[in-house]
Structures are given as C-alpha cells and as structure tokens.
C-alpha positions in Angstrom: -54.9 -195.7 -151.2 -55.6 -192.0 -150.8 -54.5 -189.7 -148.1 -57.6 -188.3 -145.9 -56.0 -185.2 -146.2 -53.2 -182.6 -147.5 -50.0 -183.3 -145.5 -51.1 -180.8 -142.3 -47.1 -179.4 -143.2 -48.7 -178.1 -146.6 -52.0 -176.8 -144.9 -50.5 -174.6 -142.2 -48.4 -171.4 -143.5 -45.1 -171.8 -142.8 -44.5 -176.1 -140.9 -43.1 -176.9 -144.4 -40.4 -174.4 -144.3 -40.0 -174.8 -140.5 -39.8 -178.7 -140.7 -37.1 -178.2 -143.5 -35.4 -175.9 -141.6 -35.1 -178.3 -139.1 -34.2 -181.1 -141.7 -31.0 -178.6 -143.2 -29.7 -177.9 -139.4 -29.4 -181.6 -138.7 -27.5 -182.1 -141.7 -24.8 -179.6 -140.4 -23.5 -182.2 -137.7 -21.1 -183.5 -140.0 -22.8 -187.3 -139.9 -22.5 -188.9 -143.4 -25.6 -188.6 -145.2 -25.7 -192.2 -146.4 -26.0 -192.8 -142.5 -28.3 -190.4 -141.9 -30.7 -192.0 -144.9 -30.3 -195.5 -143.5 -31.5 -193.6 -139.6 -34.3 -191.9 -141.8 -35.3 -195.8 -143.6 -35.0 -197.7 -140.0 -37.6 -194.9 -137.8 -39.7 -194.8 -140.9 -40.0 -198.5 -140.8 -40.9 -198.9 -137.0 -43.6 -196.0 -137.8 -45.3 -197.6 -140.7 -44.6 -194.6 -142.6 -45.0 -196.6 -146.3 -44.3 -192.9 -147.8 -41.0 -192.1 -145.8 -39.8 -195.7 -146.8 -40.6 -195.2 -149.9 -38.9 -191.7 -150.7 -36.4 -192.6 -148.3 -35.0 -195.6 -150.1 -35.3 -193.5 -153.2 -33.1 -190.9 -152.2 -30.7 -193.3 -151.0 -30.4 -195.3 -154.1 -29.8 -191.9 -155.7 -27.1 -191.0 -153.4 -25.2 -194.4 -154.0 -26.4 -196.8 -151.2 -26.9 -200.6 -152.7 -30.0 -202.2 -152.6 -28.4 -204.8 -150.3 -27.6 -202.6 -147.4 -30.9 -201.3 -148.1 -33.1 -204.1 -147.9 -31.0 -205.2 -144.8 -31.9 -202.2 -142.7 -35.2 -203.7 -140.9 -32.7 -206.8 -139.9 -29.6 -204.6 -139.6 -28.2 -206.6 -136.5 -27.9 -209.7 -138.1 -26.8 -208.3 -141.0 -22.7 -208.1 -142.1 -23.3 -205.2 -144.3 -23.0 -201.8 -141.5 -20.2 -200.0 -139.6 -20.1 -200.0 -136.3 -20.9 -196.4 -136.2 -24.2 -197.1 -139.1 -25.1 -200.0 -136.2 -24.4 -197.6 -133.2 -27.1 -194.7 -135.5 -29.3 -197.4 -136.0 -29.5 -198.4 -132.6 -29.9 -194.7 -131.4 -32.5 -194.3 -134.4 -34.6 -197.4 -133.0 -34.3 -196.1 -129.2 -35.2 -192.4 -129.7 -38.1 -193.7 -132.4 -39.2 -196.2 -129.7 -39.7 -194.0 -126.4 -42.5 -195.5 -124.9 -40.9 -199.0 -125.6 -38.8 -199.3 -122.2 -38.7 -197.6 -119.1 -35.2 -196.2 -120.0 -36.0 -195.3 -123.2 -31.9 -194.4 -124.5 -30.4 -196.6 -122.3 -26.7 -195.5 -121.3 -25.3 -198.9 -123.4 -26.7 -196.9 -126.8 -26.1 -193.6 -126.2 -22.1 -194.6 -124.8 -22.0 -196.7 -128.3 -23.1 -193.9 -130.3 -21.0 -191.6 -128.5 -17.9 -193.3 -128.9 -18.6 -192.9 -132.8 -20.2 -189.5 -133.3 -18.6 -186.1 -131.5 -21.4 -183.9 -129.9 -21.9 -182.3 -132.9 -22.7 -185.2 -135.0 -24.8 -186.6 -132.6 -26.9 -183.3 -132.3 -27.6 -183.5 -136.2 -28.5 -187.3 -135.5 -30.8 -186.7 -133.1 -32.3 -183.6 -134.5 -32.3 -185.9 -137.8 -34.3 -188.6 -136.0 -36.7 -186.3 -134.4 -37.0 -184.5 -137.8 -38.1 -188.4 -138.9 -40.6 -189.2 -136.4 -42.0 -186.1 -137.0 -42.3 -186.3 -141.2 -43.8 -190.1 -140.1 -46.5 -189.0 -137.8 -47.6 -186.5 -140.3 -48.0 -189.3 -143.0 -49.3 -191.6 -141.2 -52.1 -190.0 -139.6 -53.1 -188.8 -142.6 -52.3 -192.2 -144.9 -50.3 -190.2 -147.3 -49.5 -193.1 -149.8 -46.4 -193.8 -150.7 -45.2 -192.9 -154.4 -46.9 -189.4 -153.5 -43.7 -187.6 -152.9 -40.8 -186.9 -155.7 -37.5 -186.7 -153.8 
C-alpha cells in the first residue's frame, strides 16, 4: 500500500507543530500514559487507522504495556486485564470517537464513570488526547498512509 499523498500535517506550514502542541498539552492532565496509549490504540481501531495502530502499539510496547493487555484492547470489556479507570478511558475513548453513533453521543452513564476516576484536569488531557487521536486518524486514513511508515 502507498499513501495518495504526504500526510496534509507535513504539507501545510506549521499543522505538524500545532497538532503536537496539542498532543504535549493533553499529556499535562496527569492521566497515566500507559492509559492514554491504550485510548490512543482503542479510537485508532474504530477509525481503521492501520498506521496509528501500528505506531501506537509500538510506542506502548516500548513504554512497558504487555502484549496481552494490548491485543485485548479491541475486546476490552470482556477482558480481565484493565482498571476500572483504563475501562471508564476506554469507554470515554469509544463514545467521543463514535459521535454520530447515538443520539446522546457521551451519555451521562460514561462520562459519570470516567468522572468518578479522572479529576477535571485529567479528563481535559483525556479528551484533548482523544480528539488529538481522531484527528492523527482522519489524516491517515484519508490519505491511506500505510502503516510501518512512521518511527515512533
């Protein structure tokens, strides 16, 4: 597979940094960055985003997290392996990724879970985290960037 094009983030001046940016402010809400991989893996895999998976489960391997945990993240509800709070980020991850999904797209039963693990600040870097996601996914996608095409 080749990507139709140069990642739009490396054509325009400046998205890279910008997107980064974004990326290094999320990471300031004090949510451990194991759990914040595993929220990066689980959006990447609802978006098809073969390149986020892929970096994403490098980075993680790097920082520690077992392959088990890892190749339990698509079934993460079935599986004995996460926290509460890594269940209440994946289920935030899977609602905020999902939008369009439901009519209330963060229904109050997720985002009182998550609440009740994360303070406001954490959850700010979660959700700017997530968003930060989705928006590294679309970018890939739409232009097939293949996975294996990014060092990490």
């Amino acid at each position: 597979m080749q990507a139709r094009m140069a990642n739009p983030a490396l054509v325009i001046p400046d998205a890279l940094q910008a997107i980064l940016a974004l990326k290094a402010a999320s990471e300031q809400g004090g949510v451990p960055s194991l759990t914040m991989d595993l929220a990066h893996l689980r959006a990447s895999q609802i978006n098809g985003c073969s390149a986020c998976v892929d970096i994403g489960t490098r980075r993680a391997q790097k920082a520690g997290e077992t392959d088990r945990r890892l190749f339990a993240v698509a079934a993460w509800r079935e599986a004995p392996y996460f926290t509460d709070a890594e269940r209440a980020a994946l289920a935030l991850t899977e609602a905020v990724t999902r939008l369009a999904d439901r009519s209330d797209a963060v229904p109050d039963e997720i985002w009182e879970e998550a609440r009740r693990h994360y303070d406001e600040k954490a959850l700010a870097g979660l959700i700017l985290w997530i968003a930060t996601t989705n928006v590294f996914n679309r970018l890939n996608v739409t232009v097939r960037q293949p996975a294996g095409s990014w060092e990490g």
